[in-house]
C-alpha distance (Angstrom), angle and dihedral (degrees) to the residues before:
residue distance angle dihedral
X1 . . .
X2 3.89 . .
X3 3.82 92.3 .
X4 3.76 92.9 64.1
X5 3.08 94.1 59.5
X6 4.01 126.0 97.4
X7 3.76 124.8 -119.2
X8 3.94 107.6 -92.2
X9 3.10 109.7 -102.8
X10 4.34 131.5 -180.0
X11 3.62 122.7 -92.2
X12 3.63 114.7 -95.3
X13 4.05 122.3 -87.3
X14 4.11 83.2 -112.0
X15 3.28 93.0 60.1
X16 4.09 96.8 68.7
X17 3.70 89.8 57.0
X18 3.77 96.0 44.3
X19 3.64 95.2 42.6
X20 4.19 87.3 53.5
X21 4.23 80.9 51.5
X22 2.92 96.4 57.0
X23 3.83 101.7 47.1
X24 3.44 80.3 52.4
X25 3.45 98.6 54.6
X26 3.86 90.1 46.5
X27 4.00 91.4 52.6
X28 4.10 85.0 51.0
X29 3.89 85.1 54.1
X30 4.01 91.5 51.8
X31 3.59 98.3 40.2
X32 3.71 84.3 58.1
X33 3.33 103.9 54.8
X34 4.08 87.9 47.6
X35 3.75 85.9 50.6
X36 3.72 90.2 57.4
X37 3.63 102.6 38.6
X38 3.97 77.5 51.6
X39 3.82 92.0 60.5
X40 3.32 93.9 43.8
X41 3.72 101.3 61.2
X42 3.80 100.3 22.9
X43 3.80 103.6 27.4
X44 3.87 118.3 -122.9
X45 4.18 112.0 -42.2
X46 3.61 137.7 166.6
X47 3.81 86.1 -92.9
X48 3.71 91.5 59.8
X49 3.55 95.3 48.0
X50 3.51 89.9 56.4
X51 3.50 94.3 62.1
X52 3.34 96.1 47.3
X53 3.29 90.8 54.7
X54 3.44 96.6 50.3
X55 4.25 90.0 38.2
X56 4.25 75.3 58.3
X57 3.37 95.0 50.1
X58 3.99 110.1 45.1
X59 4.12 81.1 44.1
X60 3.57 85.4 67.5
X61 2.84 107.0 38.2
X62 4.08 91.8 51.5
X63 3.26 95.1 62.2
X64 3.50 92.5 48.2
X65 4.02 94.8 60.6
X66 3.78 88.4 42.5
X67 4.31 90.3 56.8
X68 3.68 97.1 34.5
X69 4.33 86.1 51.2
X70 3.35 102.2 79.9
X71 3.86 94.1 56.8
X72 4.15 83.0 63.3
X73 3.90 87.6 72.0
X74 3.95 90.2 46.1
X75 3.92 94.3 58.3
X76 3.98 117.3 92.9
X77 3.64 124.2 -101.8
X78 3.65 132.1 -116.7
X79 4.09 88.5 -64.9
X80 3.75 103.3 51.0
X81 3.46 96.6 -104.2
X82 3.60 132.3 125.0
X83 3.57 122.2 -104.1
X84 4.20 97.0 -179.0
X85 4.14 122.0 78.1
């Protein structure tokens, strides 16, 4: 079985900004569900907007890591050359 399998090999150069999008997007998940267990027992405050806010925010911004990743494996390595199809 060990001769099928490839040489290992390190994850992609996408993969570090997808893997911070989706972390992102997972803390955007949480901080909602504290934001509405917030309302729920205190009503809506300035604290709770704040998360929200923020839960807004790091949702965003996940999704824009886990896009823009892919064009991290498209840039040229140390020697100029491309590394993409």
């Amino acid at each position: 079985m060990r001769k099928l399998e490839g040489p290992k090999t390190p994850p992609p150069p996408s993969w570090r900004w997808q893997k911070r999008g989706l972390i992102c997007v997972g803390l955007a998940f949480l901080l909602m569900f504290v934001a509405a267990a917030t309302i729920d027992v205190e009503g809506a405050n300035v604290l709770t907007l704040i998360v929200l806010a923020a839960c807004g925010i790091l949702f965003i911004a996940g999704f824009i890591l886990v896009a823009l990743g892919p064009r991290a494996d498209k840039k040229g390595d140390t020697t100029g050359k491309e590394t993409g199809p």
